[in-house]
N, C-alpha and C positions, 0 to 999 in steps of 0.2 A: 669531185664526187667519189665516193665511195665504194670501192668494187661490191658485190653482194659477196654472202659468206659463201654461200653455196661454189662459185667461183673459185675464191681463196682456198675452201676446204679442198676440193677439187685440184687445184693446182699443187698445195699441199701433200698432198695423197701422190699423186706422180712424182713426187719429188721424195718423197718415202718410197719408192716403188725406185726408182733408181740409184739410189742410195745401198740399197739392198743388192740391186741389180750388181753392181760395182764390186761391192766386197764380201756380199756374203751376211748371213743374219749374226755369224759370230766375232765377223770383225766389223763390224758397224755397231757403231759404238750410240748413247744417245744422243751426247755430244754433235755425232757426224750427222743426226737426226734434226738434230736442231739445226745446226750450220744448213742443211741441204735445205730446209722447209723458210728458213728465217724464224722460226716461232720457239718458242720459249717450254720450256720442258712441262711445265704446266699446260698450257695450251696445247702441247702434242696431247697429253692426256686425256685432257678433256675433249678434242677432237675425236680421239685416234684409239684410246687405252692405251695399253702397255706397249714394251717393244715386240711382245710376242702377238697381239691384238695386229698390231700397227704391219707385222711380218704377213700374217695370215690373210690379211687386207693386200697385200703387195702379192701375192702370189694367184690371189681370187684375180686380180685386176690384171695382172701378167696372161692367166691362163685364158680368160676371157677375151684378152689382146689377140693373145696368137690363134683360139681356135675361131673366133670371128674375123681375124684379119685373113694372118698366113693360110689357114685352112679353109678361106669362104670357097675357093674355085672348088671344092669336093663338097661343098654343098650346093651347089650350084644344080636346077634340075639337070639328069640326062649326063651326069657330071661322070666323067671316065678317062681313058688314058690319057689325053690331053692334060685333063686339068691336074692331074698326077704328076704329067712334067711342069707345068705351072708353078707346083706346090714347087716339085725339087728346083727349078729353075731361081724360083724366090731366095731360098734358103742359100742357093750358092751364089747366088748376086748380093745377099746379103752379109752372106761370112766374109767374103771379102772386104767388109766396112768396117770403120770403126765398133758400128755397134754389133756385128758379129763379132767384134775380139770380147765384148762381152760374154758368148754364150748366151747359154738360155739359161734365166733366172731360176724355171724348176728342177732343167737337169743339171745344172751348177748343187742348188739344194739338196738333192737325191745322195747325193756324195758329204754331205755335213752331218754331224752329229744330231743337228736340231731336226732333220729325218727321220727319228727313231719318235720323234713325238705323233700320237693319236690324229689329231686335227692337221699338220703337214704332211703326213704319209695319204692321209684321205686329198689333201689337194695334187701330190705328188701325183698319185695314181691315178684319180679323176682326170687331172692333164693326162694322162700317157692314154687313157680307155677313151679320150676324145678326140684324139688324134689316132687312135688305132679305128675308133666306130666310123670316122667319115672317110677312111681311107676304105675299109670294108665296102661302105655304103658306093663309094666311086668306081672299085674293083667288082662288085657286083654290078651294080649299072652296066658296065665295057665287058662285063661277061654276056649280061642279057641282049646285049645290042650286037654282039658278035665281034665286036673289037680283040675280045681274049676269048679265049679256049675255052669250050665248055667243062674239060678234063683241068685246069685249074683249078687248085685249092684257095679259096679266096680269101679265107681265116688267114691262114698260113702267110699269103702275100702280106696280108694286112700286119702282119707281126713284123716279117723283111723290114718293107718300109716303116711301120714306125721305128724300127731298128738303123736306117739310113736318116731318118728325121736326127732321131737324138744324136748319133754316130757323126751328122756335117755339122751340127752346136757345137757338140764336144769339140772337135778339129776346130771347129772356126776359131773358138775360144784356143785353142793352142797353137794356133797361128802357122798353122799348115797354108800351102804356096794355095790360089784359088782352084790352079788346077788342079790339087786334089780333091775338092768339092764335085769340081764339074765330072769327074770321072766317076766319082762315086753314084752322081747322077747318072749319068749314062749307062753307067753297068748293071746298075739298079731297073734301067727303064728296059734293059733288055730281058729283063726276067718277064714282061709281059710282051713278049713277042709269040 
């Protein structure tokens, strides 16, 4: 029986998404697009569009991963300093793994040429303001609740950490020992003491 498309397209799609993930929009070749997906350069097209279509789709699907995945504990109701070590906790059990030696696919991107385009600067940045808006949203929560200081700037924090977000990717990706993740964690969690 025959998978449905919806499926294949779908499976497809994740395998453009990590193709990417791996090397990069500029050394991902269509070749490596083809080999990753099994489909034939025509059929990516007509799927997918172009390799830039096909990018902007990986970085939607990326950002969407990590701010429903990694990020859900800061949305979470009531969500506060806790779920702040949660997030950092994740990220440094993760850099540890092989797919932390990937980094993160947008701030991998933010660093490439194909950055300076319109349509990846707007997904660049939308990642980094959705991860800065639910760390906001957590660090208010833990302010209102009394967990953090009322005299904290919580803008401010929120910039730190999405600053410690991208800063354990980056490491991870350059294969820094774990324990420097976990420190970073830790130093970080001390700023809301």
């Amino acid at each position: 029986m025959a998978r449905p498309r919806k499926f294949e397209t779908d499976e497809a799609r994740a395998n453009v998404l990590q193709a990417f993930w791996r090397s990069g929009y500029e050394s991902t070749s269509l070749s490596d697009l083809e080999a990753a997906t099994g489909m034939g350069r025509r059929s990516l097209y007509n799927a997918f569009g172009d390799k830039h279509a096909m990018f902007l789709h990986a970085l939607a699907d990326f950002r969407r991963s990590v701010v429903e995945g990694n990020m859900r504990p800061l949305k979470e109701p009531g969500a506060g300093v806790a779920e702040i070590r949660a997030v950092l906790d994740g990220l440094a059990a993760v850099g540890a793994t092989p797919l932390g030696k990937l980094g993160c696919l947008i701030c991998n991107t933010a660093r490439e040429t194909i950055a300076s385009n319109s349509e990846v600067a707007r997904e660049v940045a939308l990642y980094f303001q959705q991860i800065e808006t639910a760390m906001q949203g957590a660090l208010d929560n833990a302010q209102q609740c009394g967990e953090l200081s009322a005299e904290a700037d919580t803008a401010s924090l929120a910039h730190f950490f999405l600053g410690c977000v991208v800063s354990m990717s980056v490491l991870a990706k350059a294969g820094v020992q774990p324990v420097v993740l976990a420190n970073i964690r830790d130093e970080a969690m001390k700023a809301l003491r």
